[in-house]
N, C-alpha and C positions, 0 to 999 in steps of 0.2 A: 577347549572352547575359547577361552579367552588368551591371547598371547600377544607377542610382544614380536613376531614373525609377521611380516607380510606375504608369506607364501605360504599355505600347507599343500606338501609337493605331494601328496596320495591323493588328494581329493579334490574335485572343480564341481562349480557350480551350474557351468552348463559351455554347449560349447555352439559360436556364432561364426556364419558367412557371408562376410560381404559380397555381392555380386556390384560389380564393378562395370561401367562401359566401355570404357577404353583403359586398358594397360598398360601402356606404354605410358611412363613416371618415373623418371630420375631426375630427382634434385641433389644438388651441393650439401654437403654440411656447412652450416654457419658458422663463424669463426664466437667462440667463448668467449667474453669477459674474463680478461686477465683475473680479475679480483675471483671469481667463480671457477673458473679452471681447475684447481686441485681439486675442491668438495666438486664439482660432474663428474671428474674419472673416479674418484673415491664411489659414490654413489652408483655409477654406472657398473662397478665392475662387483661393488654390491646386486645389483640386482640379475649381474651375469648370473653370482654362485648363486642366488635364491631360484635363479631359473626362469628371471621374468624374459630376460633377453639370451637367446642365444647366437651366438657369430656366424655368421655367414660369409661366405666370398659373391659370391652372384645374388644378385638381383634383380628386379625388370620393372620395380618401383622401390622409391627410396622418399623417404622428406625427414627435414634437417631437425632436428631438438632445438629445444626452446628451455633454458634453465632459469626457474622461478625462484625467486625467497620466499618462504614461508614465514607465518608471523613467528614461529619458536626459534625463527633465524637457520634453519636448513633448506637444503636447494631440493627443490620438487622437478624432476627431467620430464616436461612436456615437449608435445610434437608438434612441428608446425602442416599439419594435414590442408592447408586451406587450399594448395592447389589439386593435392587428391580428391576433397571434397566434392568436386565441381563434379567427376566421374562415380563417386558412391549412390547407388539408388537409397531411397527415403525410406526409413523404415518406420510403418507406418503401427504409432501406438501413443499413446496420449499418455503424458503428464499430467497429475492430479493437478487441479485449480490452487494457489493458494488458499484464496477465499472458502471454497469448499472444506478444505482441510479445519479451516478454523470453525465453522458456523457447525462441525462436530465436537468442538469440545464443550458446548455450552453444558451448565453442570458438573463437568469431572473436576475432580479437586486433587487428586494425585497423580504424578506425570513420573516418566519415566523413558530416558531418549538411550537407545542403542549406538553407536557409532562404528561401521565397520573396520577394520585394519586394511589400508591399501586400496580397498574400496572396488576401483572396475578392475583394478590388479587383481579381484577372485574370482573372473570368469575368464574360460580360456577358450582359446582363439582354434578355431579350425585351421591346419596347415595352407589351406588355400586362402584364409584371414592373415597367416602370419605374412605369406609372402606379400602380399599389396603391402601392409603397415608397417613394410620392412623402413630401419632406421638409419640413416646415413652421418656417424657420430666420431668424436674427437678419436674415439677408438676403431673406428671404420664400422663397415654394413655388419647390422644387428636384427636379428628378426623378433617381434616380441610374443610369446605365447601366453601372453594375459591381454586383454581388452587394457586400450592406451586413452590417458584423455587427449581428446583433439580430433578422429571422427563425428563428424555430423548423428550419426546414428548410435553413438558410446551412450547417453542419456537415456533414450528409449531402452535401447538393447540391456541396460542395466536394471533401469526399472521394471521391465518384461522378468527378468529373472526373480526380481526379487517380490517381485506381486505373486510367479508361480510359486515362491519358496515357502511365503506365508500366506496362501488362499485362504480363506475360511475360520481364519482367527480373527474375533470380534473386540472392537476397543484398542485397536491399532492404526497406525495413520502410518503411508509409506513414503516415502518421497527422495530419491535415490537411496543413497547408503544410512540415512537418518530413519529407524525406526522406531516411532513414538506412540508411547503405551500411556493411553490418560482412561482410567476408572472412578468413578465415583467412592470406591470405600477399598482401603486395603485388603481385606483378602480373594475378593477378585482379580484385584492388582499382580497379585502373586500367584495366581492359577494360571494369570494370562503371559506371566513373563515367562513362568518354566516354559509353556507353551511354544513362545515367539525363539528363547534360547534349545530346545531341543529338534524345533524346523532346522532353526540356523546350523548347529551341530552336525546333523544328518545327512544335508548340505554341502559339509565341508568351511563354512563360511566360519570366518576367523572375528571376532568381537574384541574393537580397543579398548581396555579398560579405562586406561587416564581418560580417556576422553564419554566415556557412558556416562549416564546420570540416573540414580535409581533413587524409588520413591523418594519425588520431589514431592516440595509444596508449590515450588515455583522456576520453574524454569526460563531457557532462552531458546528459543525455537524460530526458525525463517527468517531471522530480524524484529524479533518481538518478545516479549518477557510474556510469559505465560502463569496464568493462575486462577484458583477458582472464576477468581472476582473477575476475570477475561483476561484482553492483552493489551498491550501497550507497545510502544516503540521502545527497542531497546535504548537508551539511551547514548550508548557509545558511536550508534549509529546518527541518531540527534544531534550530538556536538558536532560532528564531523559536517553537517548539515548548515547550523548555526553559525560555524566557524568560517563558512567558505565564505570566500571574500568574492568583490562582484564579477562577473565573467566578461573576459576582453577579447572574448572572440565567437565565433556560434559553433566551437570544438567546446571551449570550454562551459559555455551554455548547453549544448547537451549531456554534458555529464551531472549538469546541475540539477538539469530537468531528469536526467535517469533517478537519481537521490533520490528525488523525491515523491515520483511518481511511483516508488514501492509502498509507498504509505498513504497512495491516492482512496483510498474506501475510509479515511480518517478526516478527512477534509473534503469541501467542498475546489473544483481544482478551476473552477473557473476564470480565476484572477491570474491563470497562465496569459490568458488570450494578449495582450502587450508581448511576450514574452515568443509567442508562437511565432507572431510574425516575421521577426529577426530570424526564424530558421527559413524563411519561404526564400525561391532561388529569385535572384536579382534585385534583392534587396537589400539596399544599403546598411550597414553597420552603425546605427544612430542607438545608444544608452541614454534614455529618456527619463527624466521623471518616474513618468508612469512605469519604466521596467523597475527602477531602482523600487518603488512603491510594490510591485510584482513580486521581486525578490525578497522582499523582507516580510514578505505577509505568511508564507509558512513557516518562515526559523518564528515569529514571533509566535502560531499556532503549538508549532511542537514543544519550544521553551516554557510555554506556560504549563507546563504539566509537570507540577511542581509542587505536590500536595503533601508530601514529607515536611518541605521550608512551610507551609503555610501553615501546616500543624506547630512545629516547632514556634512559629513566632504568636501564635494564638495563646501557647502556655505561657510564653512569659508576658505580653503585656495582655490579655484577657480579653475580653468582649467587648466592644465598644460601646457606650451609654447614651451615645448620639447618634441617630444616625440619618442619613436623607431622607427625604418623603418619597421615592418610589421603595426605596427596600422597605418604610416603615410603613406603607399602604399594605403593600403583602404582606409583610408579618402580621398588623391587625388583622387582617382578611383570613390569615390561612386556615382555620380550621371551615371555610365555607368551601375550600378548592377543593374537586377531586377529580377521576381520572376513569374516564368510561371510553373503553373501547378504544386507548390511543389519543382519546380527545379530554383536554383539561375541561371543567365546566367549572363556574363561580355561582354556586346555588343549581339554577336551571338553564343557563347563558354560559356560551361558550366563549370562552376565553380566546381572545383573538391577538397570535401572535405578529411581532411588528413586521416580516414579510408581507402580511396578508392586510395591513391596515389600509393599505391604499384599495386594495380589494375590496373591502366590508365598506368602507365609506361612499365608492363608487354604486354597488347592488345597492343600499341606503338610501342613494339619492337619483335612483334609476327613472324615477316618478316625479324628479325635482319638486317634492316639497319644501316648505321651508323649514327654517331651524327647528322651531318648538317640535314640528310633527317629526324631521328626522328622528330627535332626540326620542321623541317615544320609540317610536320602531326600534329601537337600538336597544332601550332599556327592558324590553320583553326577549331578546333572542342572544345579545353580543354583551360580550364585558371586556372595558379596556380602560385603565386611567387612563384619566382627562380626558376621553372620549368627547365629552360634552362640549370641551373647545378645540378638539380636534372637528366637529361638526360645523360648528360656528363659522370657522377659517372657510373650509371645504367650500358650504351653501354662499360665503361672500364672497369666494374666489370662481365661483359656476359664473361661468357667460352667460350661457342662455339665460339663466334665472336673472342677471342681472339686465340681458336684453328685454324680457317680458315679466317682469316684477310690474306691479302696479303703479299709476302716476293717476295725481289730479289732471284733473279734466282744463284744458289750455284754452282761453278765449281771447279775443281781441278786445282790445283796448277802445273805447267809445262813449261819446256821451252818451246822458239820457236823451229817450226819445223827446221831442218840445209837446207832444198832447200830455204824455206822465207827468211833465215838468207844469205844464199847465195849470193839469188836477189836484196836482198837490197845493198850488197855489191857492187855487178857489178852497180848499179847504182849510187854509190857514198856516197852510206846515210850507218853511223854510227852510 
């Protein structure tokens, strides 16, 4: 079950057909990286004796390798399929949602990730599979008899196998060669692994150990640390993030915008829109203010998640004995707050957060009354510090109210009539 081989030559996991459009495909092999050249052929003629590749003299399609570094520093032999692709029909199967994967682990406290050995290396290829994805390499034409990465359809076609291999087992999450087992209590935990390891077995399918991870508290999954408490961004992916310096072209801006846009359901992503623009076609290359302000508003988002340092510095100098009058409002208030259906309320009044303030103040003053009456209405349905002179500002900043507010009544300027002025006379008054 678990080994240290990329191949088990007795047994395949299932076996796949490209159908193809056009046939006719021969590509060059590409010329090696001196520095890489020994570890490909080493590697290559490893995977002859495992059996992933066998030699050929003919072919009728060929395309070149592509040799990768891996982070443990060995060479991983990819294909460059991109002009085959364009002739491969679509294999039509869907990859689980990230998002979906996670909004199942709400609850589970125990995790546990499979990792297979080799990966799309343990499904094999039908003879009319091998000749298309045949390989044109330092050592000349190689036909592969395991599924290669670099087809368009390798992801689907992987997953299809691996969704058939383990139907029906509950408390398992698939997502190509990573299979992740999260339960709420340990010995389900362990009814479901035998389970997930005896599919796999039956299979044929080969399990990495270095690389599995069995009953965790907390794992790394997709790009995210996982645990009871939820998930988070993995960090190493965050620095990488925080680090990048600003982009001097709209190449390098996309990859900036890819970063980050994996962690898009943790932020609001709005504050791209500067940022967007620079990608639209015939627009000039201008780094503004507003992008530099762009760019910096998520590394400052994902940096702040920083609650180890914040603990740590709480123990050594302590609670603070002072503190501003909005945290010190809430604090005296807090045992009036509570939390009905989603919605904060302060006694019987809903707490109205600062988005919404220009909202509440507008339906408020929908009737233009003035201050005193706003103030009431406000004080039977909404609660917000300082509401009262947030009111105030509002009703003297209203136009209308200020066009149709009340004035004394304007008369002209005149003498007395001479009969009044008369009358007063004959009665003695001056």
């Amino acid at each position: 079950m678990f080994t240290t081989k990329i191949i088990d030559k007795n047994k395949s996991t299932m076996q796949n057909i490209y159908v193809v459009k056009e046939q006719d495909h021969l590509l060059l092999a590409q010329r090696v990286p001196t520095a890489y050249e020994e570890q490909v052929v080493q590697k290559l003629r490893k995977m002859i004796e495992e059996g992933i590749f066998v030699r050929t003299t003919k072919a009728t399609c060929a395309s070149p390798i592509v040799p990768v570094k891996i982070t443990n520093g060995e060479i991983r032999i990819c294909i460059d399929y991109t002009s085959l692709n364009r002739k491969i029909e679509d294999e039509v199967y869907p990859l689980p949602l990230v998002e979906d994967l996670f909004n199942k682990l709400d609850g589970m406290s125990i995790f546990s990730i499979l990792d297979l050995e080799g990966a799309y290396h343990q499904v094999k290829l039908s003879l009319e599979s091998q000749e298309i994805l045949a390989v044109n390499s330092p050592m000349g034409l190689l036909k592969p008899t395991r599924l290669m990465m670099g087809p368009k359809t390798a992801p689907a076609l992987f997953q299809k196998a691996m969704d058939n291999i383990l139907a029906g087992i509950p408390y398992i999450l698939i997502y190509l060669d990573d299979s992740f087992i999260a339960t709420k209590d340990l010995a389900t935990h362990k009814r479901i692994l035998e389970q997930v390891l005896q599919r796999l077995d039956a299979a044929g399918a080969k399990v990495q150990l270095k690389k599995c991870h069995l009953f965790k508290t907390e794992v790394k999954y997709l790009g995210f640390v996982v645990s009871k408490e939820g998930r988070r961004p993995d960090p190493a992916k965050v620095d990488a993030i925080t680090r990048m310096a600003a982009p001097k072209n709209v190449s390098e801006l996309r990859t900036f915008l890819g970063m980050i846009n994996y962690f898009s359901s943790l932020m609001d992503m709005r504050f791209r829109a500067p940022l967007n623009k620079l990608l639209k076609k015939n627009v000039k290359w201008v780094w503004s203010n507003e992008c530099e302000e762009a760019l910096e508003k998520p590394k400052k988002c994902y940096h702040l998640n920083m609650t180890g340092y914040a603990a740590g510095r709480l123990e050594r100098i302590g609670w603070p004995t002072k503190v501003n009058e909005p945290f010190n409002l809430y604090s005296k208030n807090k045992d009036k707050l509570t939390l009905d259906q989603g919605i904060i309320l302060y006694d019987d009044r809903v707490v109205v957060p600062t988005s919404f303030r220009e909202k509440v103040l507008k339906e408020l003053h929908k009737s233009h009354p003035g201050s005193s009456r706003m103030r009431m209405k406000a004080r039977l349905s909404v609660y917000r510090p300082k509401i009262d002179s947030d009111i105030t500002k509002f009703v003297e900043n209203c136009v209308e109210c200020q066009e149709n507010q009340k004035m004394p009544v304007k008369t002209c300027l005149e003498p007395w009539p001479r009969d009044t002025l008369k009358k007063t006379q004959e009665n003695g008054e001056e």
